[in-house]
Steps between C-alpha positions, in 0.01 A plus 500: 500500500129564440339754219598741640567813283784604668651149541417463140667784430820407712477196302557659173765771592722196629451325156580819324653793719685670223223474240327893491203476674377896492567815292338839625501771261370856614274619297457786492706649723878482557557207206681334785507119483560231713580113431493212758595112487325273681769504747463876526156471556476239717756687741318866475123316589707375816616809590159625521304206624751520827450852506137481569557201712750709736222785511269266634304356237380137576379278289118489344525890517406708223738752329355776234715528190397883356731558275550519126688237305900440605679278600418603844153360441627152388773437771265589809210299369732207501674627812166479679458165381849395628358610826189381461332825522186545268564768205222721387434698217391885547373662202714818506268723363259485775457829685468544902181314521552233304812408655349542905242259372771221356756561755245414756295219304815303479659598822867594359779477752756628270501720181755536262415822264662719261609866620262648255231387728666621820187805566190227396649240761587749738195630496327149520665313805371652782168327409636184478655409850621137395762633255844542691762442277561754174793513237546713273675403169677832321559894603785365753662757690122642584437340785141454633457442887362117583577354113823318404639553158525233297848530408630468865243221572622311189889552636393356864364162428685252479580402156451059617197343490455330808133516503280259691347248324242604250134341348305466272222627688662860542315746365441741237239751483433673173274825532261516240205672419162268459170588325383731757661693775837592636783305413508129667845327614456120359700278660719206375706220618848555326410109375237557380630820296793292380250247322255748424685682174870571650708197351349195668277392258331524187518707265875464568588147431428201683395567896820547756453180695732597800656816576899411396356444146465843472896589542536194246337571264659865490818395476468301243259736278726787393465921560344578176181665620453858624210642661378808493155600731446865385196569733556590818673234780232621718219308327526160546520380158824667471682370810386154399645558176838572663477172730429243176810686332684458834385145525589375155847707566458716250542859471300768571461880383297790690460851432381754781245646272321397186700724273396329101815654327704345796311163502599466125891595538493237779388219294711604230786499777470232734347240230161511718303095390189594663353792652145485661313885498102552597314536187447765248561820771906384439524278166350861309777694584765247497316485072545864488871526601571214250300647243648849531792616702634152538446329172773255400519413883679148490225292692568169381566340787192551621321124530187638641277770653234388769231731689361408814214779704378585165435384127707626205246552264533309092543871376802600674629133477467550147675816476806310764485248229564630190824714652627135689322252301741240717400591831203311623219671732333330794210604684505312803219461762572474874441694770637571895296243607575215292808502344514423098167383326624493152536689206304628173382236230648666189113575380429778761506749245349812454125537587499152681560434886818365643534137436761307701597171506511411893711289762364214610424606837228817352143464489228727351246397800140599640601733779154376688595136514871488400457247262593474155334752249338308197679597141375817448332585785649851686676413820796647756882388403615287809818356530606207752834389624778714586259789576575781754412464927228773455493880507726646811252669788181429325321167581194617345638526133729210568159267549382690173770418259642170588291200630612101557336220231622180478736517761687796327537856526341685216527847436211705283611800304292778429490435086175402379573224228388267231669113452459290171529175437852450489519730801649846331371737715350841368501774750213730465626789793489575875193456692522825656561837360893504510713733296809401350660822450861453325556144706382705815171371653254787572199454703208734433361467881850648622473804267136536520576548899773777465299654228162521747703676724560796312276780691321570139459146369136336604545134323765344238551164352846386351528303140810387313492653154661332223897666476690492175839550756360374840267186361235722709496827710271604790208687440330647777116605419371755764180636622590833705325670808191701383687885482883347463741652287612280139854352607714448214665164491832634570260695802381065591881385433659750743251418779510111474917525465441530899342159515638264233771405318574688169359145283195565653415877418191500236660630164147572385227706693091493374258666668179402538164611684441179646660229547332115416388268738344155575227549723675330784751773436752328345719637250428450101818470394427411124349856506783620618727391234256550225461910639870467518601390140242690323654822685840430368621744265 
């Protein structure tokens, strides 16, 4: 046995197969529910991982998971593992574009997708000549030429394991976007994801020293915990939450949708410990519902609330306070490419940056030289140890973002960053222009290019605008064609539906009657902003 996740996994479910390892609520939709074991579990990821190995699937190939939460999500990402096919995420509100360019970038074999998506992938496969193998998971009965349904596929594999041996240097490859660009697949040995924030290590006790202790040390801690990821499985911070629930054998809870009324009724029902959510875009309205329609909502359960992809900011944690003064908040820092960092010092409040108290293996560092910053001196966070292989199909950012010192691999985040003394690090922002939208990353040269090529549009430049709902929204300043007619923004929103996903669509519109450059021609994108901010209503 090696760390392997799926091993580890197998590992736990034979220490505890009748222990409830998933609950799937749908919401909203048909309220239906479903509840799995471990056992359960175990069996229905087997069903699938032989299904895909019948059809043809070998191992190191990639499979494209676009599908909303459920617990068809969960059992073919482990199912894949079992088979020791690589799982990747596919953000499922990408439009035909979008997906051509991922399905291609990271060569998918296999997709697994919900019906709802049946026209978008239909329409996107012929340009991607690799991908031979499509199931479908819901609308059974409608059958679509060349893709399996999910239902029959689950009911022909076998329900044994019987895999070949496994290892820890199997991979997983979590699609994420960086700080410019289209979205970039970073690759991981599953070891080096264990130890990286999923159970193995710190924060979570004292490191796993061999892989049986993992199955030991379940056994003989008790089911007390439940999880409950209420982002999206798609983004890699909430799959990863699933896998250190499913590797302490605990339980965990998923909705299909972020519905707040619904997330509250679930803790109140299924005793949710700890539920991790992506900053203020989901802890406001969870504040709302308890305030209003849902006050006297029995939370108490509730241990803790974490947010990874973006910061809850001290107002709104004050307002989550003072309704469950008992439930503590973490911000914590990590990203695709390295794992966990850390989390908040309790003195990043309001008006100060974000303060966190790091592992061992971060390091604010001089990007030039990749050596230690001095106290106080602004620097890139790098990380070293169980970092990721690289970035899938791109060499060229792979050399850019993680380097060898020392003998070890080092990756170097794109966080510009302060250390003191004592080595709290205060992060100061990204060193490029990216737009956390609601947990979503925007990128203002992907917009800028759908927006210049509207027929009427001469120049633009994209800012993030501070959000009260969204943290920030997109704001697209334009400079139109000499003549051109004034778009509205719904006029700009319409058009550039065609070419991004819906996170992406400016919510604000300025015009101007030039736009500001360097004299090298590059983009001034504190002018931007500033045009941007001052035009809001």
């Amino acid at each position: 046995m090696e760390y392997n996740l799926a091993d580890l996994f197998e590992s736990v479910v034979d220490a505890v197969p009748d222990r409830e390892a998933l609950v799937y609520l749908d919401h909203p939709g048909t309220g239906a529910e479903r509840r799995l074991t471990y056992a359960e579990l175990d069996v229905a990821a087997n069903r699938i991982g032989h299904h895909l190995i019948d059809s043809g699937l070998r191992p190191g190939e990639h499979l494209g998971l676009h599908l909303y939460n459920g617990v068809e999500y969960l059992q073919t990402v482990l199912g894949c593992l079992k088979a020791r096919i690589v799982p990747v995420n596919v953000n499922y509100r990408y439009v035909e574009e979008e997906l051509v360019y991922l399905y291609r970038d990271a060569d998918l074999a296999a997709l697994v997708f919900d019906a709802e998506f049946t026209d978008r992938v239909a329409t996107a496969m012929p340009q991607c000549p690799k991908l031979r193998h499509l199931v479908r998971v819901g609308s059974e009965g409608d059958e679509v030429p060349g893709v399996a349904s999910f239902a029959e596929a689950e009911a022909g594999g076998s329900p044994e394991r019987g895999f070949p041996a496994r290892s820890g240097d199997d991979q997983f490859i979590i699609y994420t976007g960086g700080t410019t660009g289209m979205p970039k697949g970073v690759m991981w040995r599953q070891e080096d994801l264990f130890f990286s924030g999923l159970g193995g290590g710190a924060p979570t006790g004292e490191p796993v020293k061999k892989p049986e202790e993992l199955a030991e040390r379940v056994a003989a801690g008790g089911s007390g915990i439940t999880f409950f990821p209420a982002p999206p499985l798609m983004h890699g911070t909430s799959t990863l939450t699933s896998f250190i629930g499913f590797n302490f054998g605990q339980r965990v809870v998923i909705h299909r949708k972020f519905v707040p009324e619904e997330v509250l009724r679930t803790i109140e029902k299924e005793k949710v410990t700890s539920m991790s959510l992506v900053g203020d875009a989901m802890l406001r309205p969870l504040i709302d519902a308890l305030a209003g329609p849902l006050k006297g909502t029995d939370c108490s359960s509730m241990f803790s609330v974490s947010s990874s992809g973006a910061i809850m900011s001290e107002t709104v944690r004050r307002q989550f306070q003072e309704l469950l003064p008992n439930t503590m908040l973490l911000n914590n820092y990590g990203s695709s490419e390295s794992g966990f960092n850390g989390t908040a010092t309790a003195d990043s409040g309001a008006g100060q940056s974000f303060r966190i108290k790091v592992n061992s293996r971060t390091q604010v560092v001089d990007p030039a030289t990749y050596e230690p910053a001095a106290p106080g001196e602004v620097g890139r966070v790098a990380q070293c140890g169980h970092v990721p292989l690289g970035y899938y199909n791109d060499p060229a950012k792979t050399a850019q973002t993680f380097f060898e010192k020392d003998g070890e691999r080092w990756v170097l985040l794109g966080d510009m960053a302060t250390a003191d003394e004592e080595g709290v690090v205060t992060v100061l922002g990204r060193g490029s222009q990216c737009i956390n939208t609601g947990g979503e990353k925007v990128y203002p040269e992907e917009v800028e290019q759908a927006l210049k090529s509207h027929p009427d549009v001469y120049d633009a430049l994209v800012a993030g605008v501070p959000d009260a709902k969204w943290g920030n929204h997109v704001a697209a300043v334009v400079q139109l064609r000499e003549g051109a007619p004034r778009p509205s923004l719904e006029d700009i929103q319409s058009y550039c539906r065609t070419h991004l996903a819906g996170y992406k669509i400016p919510r604000q519109l300025v015009l101007t009657d030039s736009i500001r450059r360097s004299p090298s021609g590059k983009a001034d994108y504190r002018w931007a902003k500033e045009v941007a901010v001052a035009a809001v209503p």
